[in-house]
N, C-alpha and C positions, 0 to 999 in steps of 0.2 A: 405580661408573662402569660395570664390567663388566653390570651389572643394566640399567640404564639402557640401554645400549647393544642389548643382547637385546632391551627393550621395546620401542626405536626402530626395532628392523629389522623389523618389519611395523607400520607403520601403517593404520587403517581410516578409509577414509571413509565418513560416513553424510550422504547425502543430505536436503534435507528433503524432499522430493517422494518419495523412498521409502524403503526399510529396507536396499538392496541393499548389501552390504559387499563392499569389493573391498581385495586385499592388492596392497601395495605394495614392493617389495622396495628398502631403501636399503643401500650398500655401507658398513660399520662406518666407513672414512675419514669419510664423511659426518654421521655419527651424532655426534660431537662438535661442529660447527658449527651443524646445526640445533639442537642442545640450548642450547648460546649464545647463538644469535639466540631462541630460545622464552623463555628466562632475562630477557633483553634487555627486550624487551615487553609480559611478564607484569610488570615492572620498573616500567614505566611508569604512570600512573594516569590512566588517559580517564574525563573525564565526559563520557558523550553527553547530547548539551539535551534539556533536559528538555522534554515534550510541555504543559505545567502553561505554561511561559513564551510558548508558542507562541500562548496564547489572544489576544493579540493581532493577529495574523493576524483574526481575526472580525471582521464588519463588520455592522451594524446593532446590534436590539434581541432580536432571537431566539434561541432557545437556544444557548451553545457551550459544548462538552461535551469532554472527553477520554476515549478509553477502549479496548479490543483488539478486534480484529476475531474475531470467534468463527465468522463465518460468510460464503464468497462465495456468494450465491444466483445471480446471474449478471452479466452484464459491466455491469451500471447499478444494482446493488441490490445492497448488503451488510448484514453483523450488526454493530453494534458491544455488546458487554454485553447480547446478544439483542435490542438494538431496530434493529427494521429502518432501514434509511437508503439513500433513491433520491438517485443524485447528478442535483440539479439541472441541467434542458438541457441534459442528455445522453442521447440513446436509443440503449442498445446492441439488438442482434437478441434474437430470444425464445431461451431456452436449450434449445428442443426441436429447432434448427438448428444447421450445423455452422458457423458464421457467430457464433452466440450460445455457444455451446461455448468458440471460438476468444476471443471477448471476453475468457468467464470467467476464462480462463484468462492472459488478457494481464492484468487487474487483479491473478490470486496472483501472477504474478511479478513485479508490482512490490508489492502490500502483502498479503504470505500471512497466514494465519490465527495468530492470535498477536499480529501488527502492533499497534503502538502507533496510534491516529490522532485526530485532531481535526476534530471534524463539528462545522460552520457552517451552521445552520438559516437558511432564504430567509425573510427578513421578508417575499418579496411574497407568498408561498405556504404557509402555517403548517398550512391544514388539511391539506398534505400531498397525498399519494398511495395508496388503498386501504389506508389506514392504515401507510403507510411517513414516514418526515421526508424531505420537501425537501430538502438540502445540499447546501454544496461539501464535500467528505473530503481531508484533509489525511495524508497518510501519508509516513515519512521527507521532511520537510520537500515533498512533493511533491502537488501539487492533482491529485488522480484523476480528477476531472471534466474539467482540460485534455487530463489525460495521452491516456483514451479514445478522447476525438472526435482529438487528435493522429495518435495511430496508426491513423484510422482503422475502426476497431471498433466508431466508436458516432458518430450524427449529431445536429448540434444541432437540440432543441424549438424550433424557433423561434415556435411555437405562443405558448408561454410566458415570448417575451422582454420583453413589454412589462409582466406581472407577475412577472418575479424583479425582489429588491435587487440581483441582480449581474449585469443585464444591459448593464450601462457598462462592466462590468470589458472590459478587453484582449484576455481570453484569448477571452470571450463573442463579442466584436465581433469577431476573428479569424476564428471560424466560419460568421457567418453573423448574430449579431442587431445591428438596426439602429435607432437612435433613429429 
């Protein structure tokens, strides 16, 4: 316990956005409760859903696909397993601005590189984008193509509302596409 307790008095935190370790000083009273509560929940067994069940979320005939984000190119275009994937009617800024930067960087924080996701290829748009896939991206249960135009960071194509499959959807018509 005495060990333990020694371990507990500096804890590090590692960021994932960098390497910085910073120490933490807890007072030994403390050191046996947090070790209880860690006991406690390590205890417990979470299954997180699986991304495999989620393929229902897809909607038409077009590819859906599960797989990790390896790469953000910028705030409308990411990697998943190296293939590129533009999210459908959504145009974030070019990444050579500070505007498109800002995007980039609103997509790692909500699905960083690692991420689980599921990519929903646009039945109305299959040849894609400069050889990118069409999609909506699905990340912690959460549609990346709303989330974008949401905050702001990226405006709906509305160019391309009358050939997406999911130009009916809610989240589409919110922004801006209109039967």
């Amino acid at each position: 316990m005495v060990l333990l307790g020694v371990l507990a008095v500096f804890l590090y935190y590692e960021s994932a956005q960098n390497t910085e370790k910073v120490k933490v000083q807890i007072p030994i009273s403390e050191v046996t409760e947090i070790i209880s509560e860690k006991l406690q929940i390590d205890s417990k067994t979470i299954t997180p859903p699986s991304i495999e069940s989620s393929t229902s979320k897809c909607i038409g005939n077009a590819d859906c696909f599960s797989g990790k984000v390896t790469k953000i190119t910028d705030g409308d275009t990411i990697k998943v397993d190296e293939r590129s994937i533009r999210f459908t009617l959504a145009s974030a800024p070019e990444i050579n601005t500070l505007e498109g930067k800002i995007a980039k960087d609103f997509v790692a924080s909500i699905c960083p590189v690692g991420s689980s996701v599921l990519v929903d290829e646009d039945d109305g748009q299959p040849e894609g984008s400069y050889g990118r896939i069409l999609a909506v991206v699905y990340c912690n249960d959460v549609n990346l193509n709303e989330k974008i135009l949401e905050s702001g960071n990226a405006k709906i194509s509305t160019l391309f509302c009358s050939e997406s499959e999911f130009s009916d959807e809610p989240w589409v018509k919110k922004f801006g596409c209109i039967d």
